[in-house]
N, C-alpha and C positions, 0 to 999 in steps of 0.2 A: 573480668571485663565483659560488658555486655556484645549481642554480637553485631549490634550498632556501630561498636569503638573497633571491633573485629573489620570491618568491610571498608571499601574507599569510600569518599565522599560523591564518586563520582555515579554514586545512584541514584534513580530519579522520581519512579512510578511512588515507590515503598514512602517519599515525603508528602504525595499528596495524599496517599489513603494510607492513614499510619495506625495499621493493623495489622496480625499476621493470618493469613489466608492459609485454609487446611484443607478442604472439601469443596467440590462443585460436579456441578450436572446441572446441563444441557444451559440455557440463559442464567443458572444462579450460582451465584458463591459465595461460600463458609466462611467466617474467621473462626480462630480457636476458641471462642468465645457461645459461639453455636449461630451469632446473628448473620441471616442472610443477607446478599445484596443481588438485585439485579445484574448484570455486566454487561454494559452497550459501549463495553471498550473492547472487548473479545480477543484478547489479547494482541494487540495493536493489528487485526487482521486473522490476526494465525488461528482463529477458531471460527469460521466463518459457520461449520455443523456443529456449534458449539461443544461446550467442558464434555468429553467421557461420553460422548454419543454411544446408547447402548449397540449398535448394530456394530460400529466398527472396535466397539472395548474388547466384542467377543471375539474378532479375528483378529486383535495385539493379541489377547490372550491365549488362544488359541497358538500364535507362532511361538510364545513365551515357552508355555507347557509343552511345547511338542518338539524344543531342545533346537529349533530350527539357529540356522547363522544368525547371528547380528550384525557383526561389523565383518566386512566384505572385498574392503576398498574398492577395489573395479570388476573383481572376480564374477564369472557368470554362476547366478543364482535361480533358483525356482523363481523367487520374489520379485529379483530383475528382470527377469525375462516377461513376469506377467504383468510389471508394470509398464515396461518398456509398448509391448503386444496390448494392453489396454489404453493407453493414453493413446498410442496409434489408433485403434480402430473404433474407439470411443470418444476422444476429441478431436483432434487431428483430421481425420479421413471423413466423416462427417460435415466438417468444415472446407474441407477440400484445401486443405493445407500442408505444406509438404517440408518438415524440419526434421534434421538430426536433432536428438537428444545429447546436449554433454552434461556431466554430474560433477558442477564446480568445486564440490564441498558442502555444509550444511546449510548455508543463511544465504539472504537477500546478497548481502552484499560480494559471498561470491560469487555470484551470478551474473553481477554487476561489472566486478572487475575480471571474470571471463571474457563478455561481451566487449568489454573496451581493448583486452585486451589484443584478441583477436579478429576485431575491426582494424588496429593496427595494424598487425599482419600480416592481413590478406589486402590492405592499400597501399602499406608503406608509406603513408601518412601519420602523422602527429597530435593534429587537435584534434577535438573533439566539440562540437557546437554543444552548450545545452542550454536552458531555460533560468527564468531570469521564477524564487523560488521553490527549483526542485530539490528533489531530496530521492540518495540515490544510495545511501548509504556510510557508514562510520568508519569505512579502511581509505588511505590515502588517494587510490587511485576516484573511489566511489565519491569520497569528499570532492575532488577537484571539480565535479559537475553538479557537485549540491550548491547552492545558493545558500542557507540558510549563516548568519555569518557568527554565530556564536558557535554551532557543529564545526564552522571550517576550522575558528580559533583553537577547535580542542588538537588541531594536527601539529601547531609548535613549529612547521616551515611552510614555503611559500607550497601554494599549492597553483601547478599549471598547467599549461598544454588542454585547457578546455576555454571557451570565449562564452560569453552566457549572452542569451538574446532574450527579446519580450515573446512572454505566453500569452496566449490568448487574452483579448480583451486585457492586458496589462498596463494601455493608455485610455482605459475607458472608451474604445471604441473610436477615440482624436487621430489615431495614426493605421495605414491601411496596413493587411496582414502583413509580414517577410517583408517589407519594404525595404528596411535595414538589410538584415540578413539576403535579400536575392542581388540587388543593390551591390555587396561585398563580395560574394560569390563570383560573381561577373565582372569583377574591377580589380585589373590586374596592378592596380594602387592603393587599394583599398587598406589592403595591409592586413587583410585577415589568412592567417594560413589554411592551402589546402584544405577541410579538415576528413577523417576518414571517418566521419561517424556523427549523425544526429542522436541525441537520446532524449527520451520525454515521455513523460508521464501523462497520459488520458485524462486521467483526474489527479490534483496532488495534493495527497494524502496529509503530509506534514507541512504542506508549503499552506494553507489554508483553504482546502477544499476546494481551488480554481478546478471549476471545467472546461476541459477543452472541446469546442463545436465539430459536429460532426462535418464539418466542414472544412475548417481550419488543418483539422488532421491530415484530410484530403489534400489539401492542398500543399501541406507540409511534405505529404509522401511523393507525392509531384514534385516537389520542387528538389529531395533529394534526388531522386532518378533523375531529372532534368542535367542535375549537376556530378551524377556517381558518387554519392554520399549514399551509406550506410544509414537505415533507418532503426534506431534500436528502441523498442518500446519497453519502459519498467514497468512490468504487469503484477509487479512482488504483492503489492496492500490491493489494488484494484481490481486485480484477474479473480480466476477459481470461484468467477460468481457474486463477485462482490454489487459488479453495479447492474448484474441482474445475466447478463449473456457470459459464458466461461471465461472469452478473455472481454477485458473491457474494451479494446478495438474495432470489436467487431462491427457494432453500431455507424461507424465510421465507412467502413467496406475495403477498407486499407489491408495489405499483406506485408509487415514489416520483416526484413531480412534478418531480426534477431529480437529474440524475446527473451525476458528473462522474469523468470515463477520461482515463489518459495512460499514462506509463510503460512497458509492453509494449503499448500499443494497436498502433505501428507495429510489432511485431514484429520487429522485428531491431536495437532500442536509439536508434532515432534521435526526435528531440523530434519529439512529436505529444500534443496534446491535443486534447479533444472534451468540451463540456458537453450534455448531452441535455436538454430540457427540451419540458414537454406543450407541445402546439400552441398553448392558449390564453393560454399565459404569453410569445408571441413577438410582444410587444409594441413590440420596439425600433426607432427610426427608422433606415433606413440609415448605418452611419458612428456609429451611438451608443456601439457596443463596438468598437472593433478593433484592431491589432499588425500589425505589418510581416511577424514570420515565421507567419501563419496558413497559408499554401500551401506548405507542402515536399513539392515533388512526390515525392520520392523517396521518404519517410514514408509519402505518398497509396498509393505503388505495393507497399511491402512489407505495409502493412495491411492490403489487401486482398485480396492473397495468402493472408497469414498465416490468413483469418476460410477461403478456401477450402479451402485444406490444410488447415487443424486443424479446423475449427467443420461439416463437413459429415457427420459422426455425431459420435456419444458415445464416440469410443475414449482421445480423450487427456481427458477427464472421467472416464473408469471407471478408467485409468491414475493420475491424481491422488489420486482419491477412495480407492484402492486403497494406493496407495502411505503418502497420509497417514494410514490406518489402521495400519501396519507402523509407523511413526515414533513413533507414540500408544503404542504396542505394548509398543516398547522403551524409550522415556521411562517408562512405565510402572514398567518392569523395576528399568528405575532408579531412578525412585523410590522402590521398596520396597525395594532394598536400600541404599540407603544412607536409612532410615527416620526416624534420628537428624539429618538434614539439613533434613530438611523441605521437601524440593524438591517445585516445581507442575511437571506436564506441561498445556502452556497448547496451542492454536491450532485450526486447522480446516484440512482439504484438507492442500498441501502450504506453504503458512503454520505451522511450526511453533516451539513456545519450551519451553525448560527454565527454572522460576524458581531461581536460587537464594538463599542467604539476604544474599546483599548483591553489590554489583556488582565489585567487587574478586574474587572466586573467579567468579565469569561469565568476566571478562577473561583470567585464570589461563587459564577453558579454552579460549576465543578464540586465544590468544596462543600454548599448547601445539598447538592444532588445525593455525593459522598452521606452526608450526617443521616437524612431520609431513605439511605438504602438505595444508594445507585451507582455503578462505577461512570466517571464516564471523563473525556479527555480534551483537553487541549492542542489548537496548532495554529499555523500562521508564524508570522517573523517576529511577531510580538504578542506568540499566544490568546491571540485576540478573537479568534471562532473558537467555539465550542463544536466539537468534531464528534460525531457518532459513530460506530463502527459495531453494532451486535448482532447478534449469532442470526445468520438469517432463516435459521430451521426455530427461533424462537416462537412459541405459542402466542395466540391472539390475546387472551389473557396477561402475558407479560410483556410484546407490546403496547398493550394498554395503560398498564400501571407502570412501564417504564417511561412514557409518555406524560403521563399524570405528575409523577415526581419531575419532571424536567418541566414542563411547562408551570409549574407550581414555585420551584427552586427560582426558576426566570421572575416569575411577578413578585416573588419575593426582593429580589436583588436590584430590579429595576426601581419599585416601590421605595426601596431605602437610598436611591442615587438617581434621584432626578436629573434630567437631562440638561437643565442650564446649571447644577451644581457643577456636573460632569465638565461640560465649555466650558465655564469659570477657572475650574481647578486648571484644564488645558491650558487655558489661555492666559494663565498667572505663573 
């Protein structure tokens, strides 16, 4: 049997670049075959210093060779202790922000379902408000506040105890912010429950690149304090510098009561999550939250690294912030010239997406990008942008000619599906 017939069906990346991947460093990656690609998928986030960064290969390796712990569970370690002591006095304290650390498990999604869970908790309330959209992860609890309605299908029962409202600009600007949502809060008819917790995403990542206004945010963290809701922000794909400042809130000037980090937190790809949460919500009795792999010392060792090398000035934020201006640029470009398309240039930082008018010609240029040597992905409710997400320690050279294949892959795919073929086909 091949190991095709071996695996479930329910794999996703492996069918749209059907190769197998052996080698990479820093923006590029191998197949077994020797030919490179670009990667401006980074692995959905998790490699924001890209593949095998030499600085931090040499301190995994170093903890490797020198027999150091790996797995830990919650036990006090050298590695713990100076991640713990570095994220404090290197982002944190810097920012003048003030969270417990808890260590939910490895992935996004326990980070996810930490956060909700102990927003319950500490209100003794039940819902959970979220966004009409997001995408918060693939365990039950994390589904019930994703929108996305083909991920909900994969849970097989009803999923609840979360009410989903509209994200920013989600009526095109026709409808005023929270009007729903403040509107229910305050109407003791209204019929929405209590709920003990807001969660939302700054930018959404899988939902198709909506950004949310530094304003909106604002106003949203207002309106939870207003009403004693729990603000919790998914910072999983967008933080660690994604859209240019550590956490992506920042921009906003909001202080949310629970964060939740993973994905590049370790910095060099390997499972780490982290829920941040204010001091006064660390209510839980020893052993009330926990998971086997909370301590991967090796995780502990390149995180902390990664927060020293990168996070001690502003160059790789002024790089991001910089770079995702150029992206915005020529999406731009694009979209005016092919006018008749009605393409959106969506994102923030180096988060970036192209909408197009349905998911089918997204794929087109995915799959073109793919053949010319480029990874690169799909999102929206109907895969309909094309989503950026590469290594933002990538060279000005691969920048470049990552740009070159995508903008080239685009004229291609437009050139062969004219825009009134496109209507026609819609409208038949």
């Amino acid at each position: 049997m091949s190991t095709v017939e071996l695996e479930s069906q329910v794999r996703s990346y492996s069918r749209s670049w059907p190769t197998s991947f052996d080698r990479a460093s820093g923006a590029t990656i191998h197949d077994v075959d020797g030919r490179a690609y670009l990667d401006f998928f980074a692995g959905a986030g998790a490699l924001n210093y890209g593949h095998n960064h030499p600085h931090l290969k040499e301190t995994l390796l170093d903890y490797f060779t020198s027999d150091r712990v790996v797995h830990s569970l919650d036990m006090f370690t050298p590695a713990r202790d100076d991640f713990l002591a570095t994220f404090h006095n290197e982002i944190l304290k810097p920012r003048d922000l003030d969270y417990k650390m808890v260590f939910p498990g490895p992935g996004g999604a326990n980070a996810v379902e930490a956060a909700l869970k102990l927003a319950r908790k500490v209100t003794g309330r039940e819902s959970v408000v979220n966004f009409t959209n997001a995408f918060h992860g693939m365990t039950l609890g994390a589904l019930s506040v994703t929108g996305n309605a083909m991920k909900r299908g994969g849970a097989g029962l009803p999923l609840v105890h979360a009410t989903p409202m509209p994200y920013d600009d989600y009526f095109n600007g026709d409808v005023p912010d929270f009007i729903y949502l403040e509107k229910l809060l305050g109407d003791g008819g209204g019929g929405l429950n209590e709920p003990a917790a807001v969660i939302v995403e700054t930018v959404q990542g899988e939902g198709g690149l909506n950004t949310a206004r530094a304003e909106w945010l604002r106003n949203l963290s207002e309106l939870c304090k207003k009403h004693g809701v729990l603000l919790i922000v998914d910072d999983i794909q967008m933080g660690v510098g994604r859209t240019g400042s550590f956490f992506s809130f920042e921009e906003a000037g909001i202080v949310p009561d629970i964060v939740t980090l993973s994905k590049s937190l370790s910095g060099y790809g390997l499972p780490m999550a982290v829920t941040l949460i204010r001091p006064d919500l660390d209510i839980w009795s020893p052993g009330e939250h926990n998971g086997t792999f909370r301590g991967i010392g090796p995780a502990f060792a390149t995180a902390a690294e990664s927060i020293r090398h990168f996070w001690r000035d502003e160059s790789l934020k002024q790089q991001t912030v910089a770079r995702g201006l150029q992206v915005e640029s020529r999406f731009n470009r694009i979209v005016a010239q092919y006018e008749e398309h009605q393409l959106v240039a969506k994102g923030r930082g180096m988060a970036r997406g192209l909408q197009f008018a349905n998911g089918e010609l997204a794929d087109q240029v995915t799959t073109t990008a793919f053949e010319r040597g480029l990874l690169a992905e799909t999102s929206g409710p109907e895969g309909e942008v094309l989503k950026l997400l590469p290594p933002l320690t990538m060279t000005k050279d691969e920048f470049e000619r990552g740009m070159t294949i995508l903008e080239e892959s685009i004229d291609d795919v437009l050139a062969a599906n004219p825009a009134d073929k496109i209507e026609e086909l819609a409208t038949s």
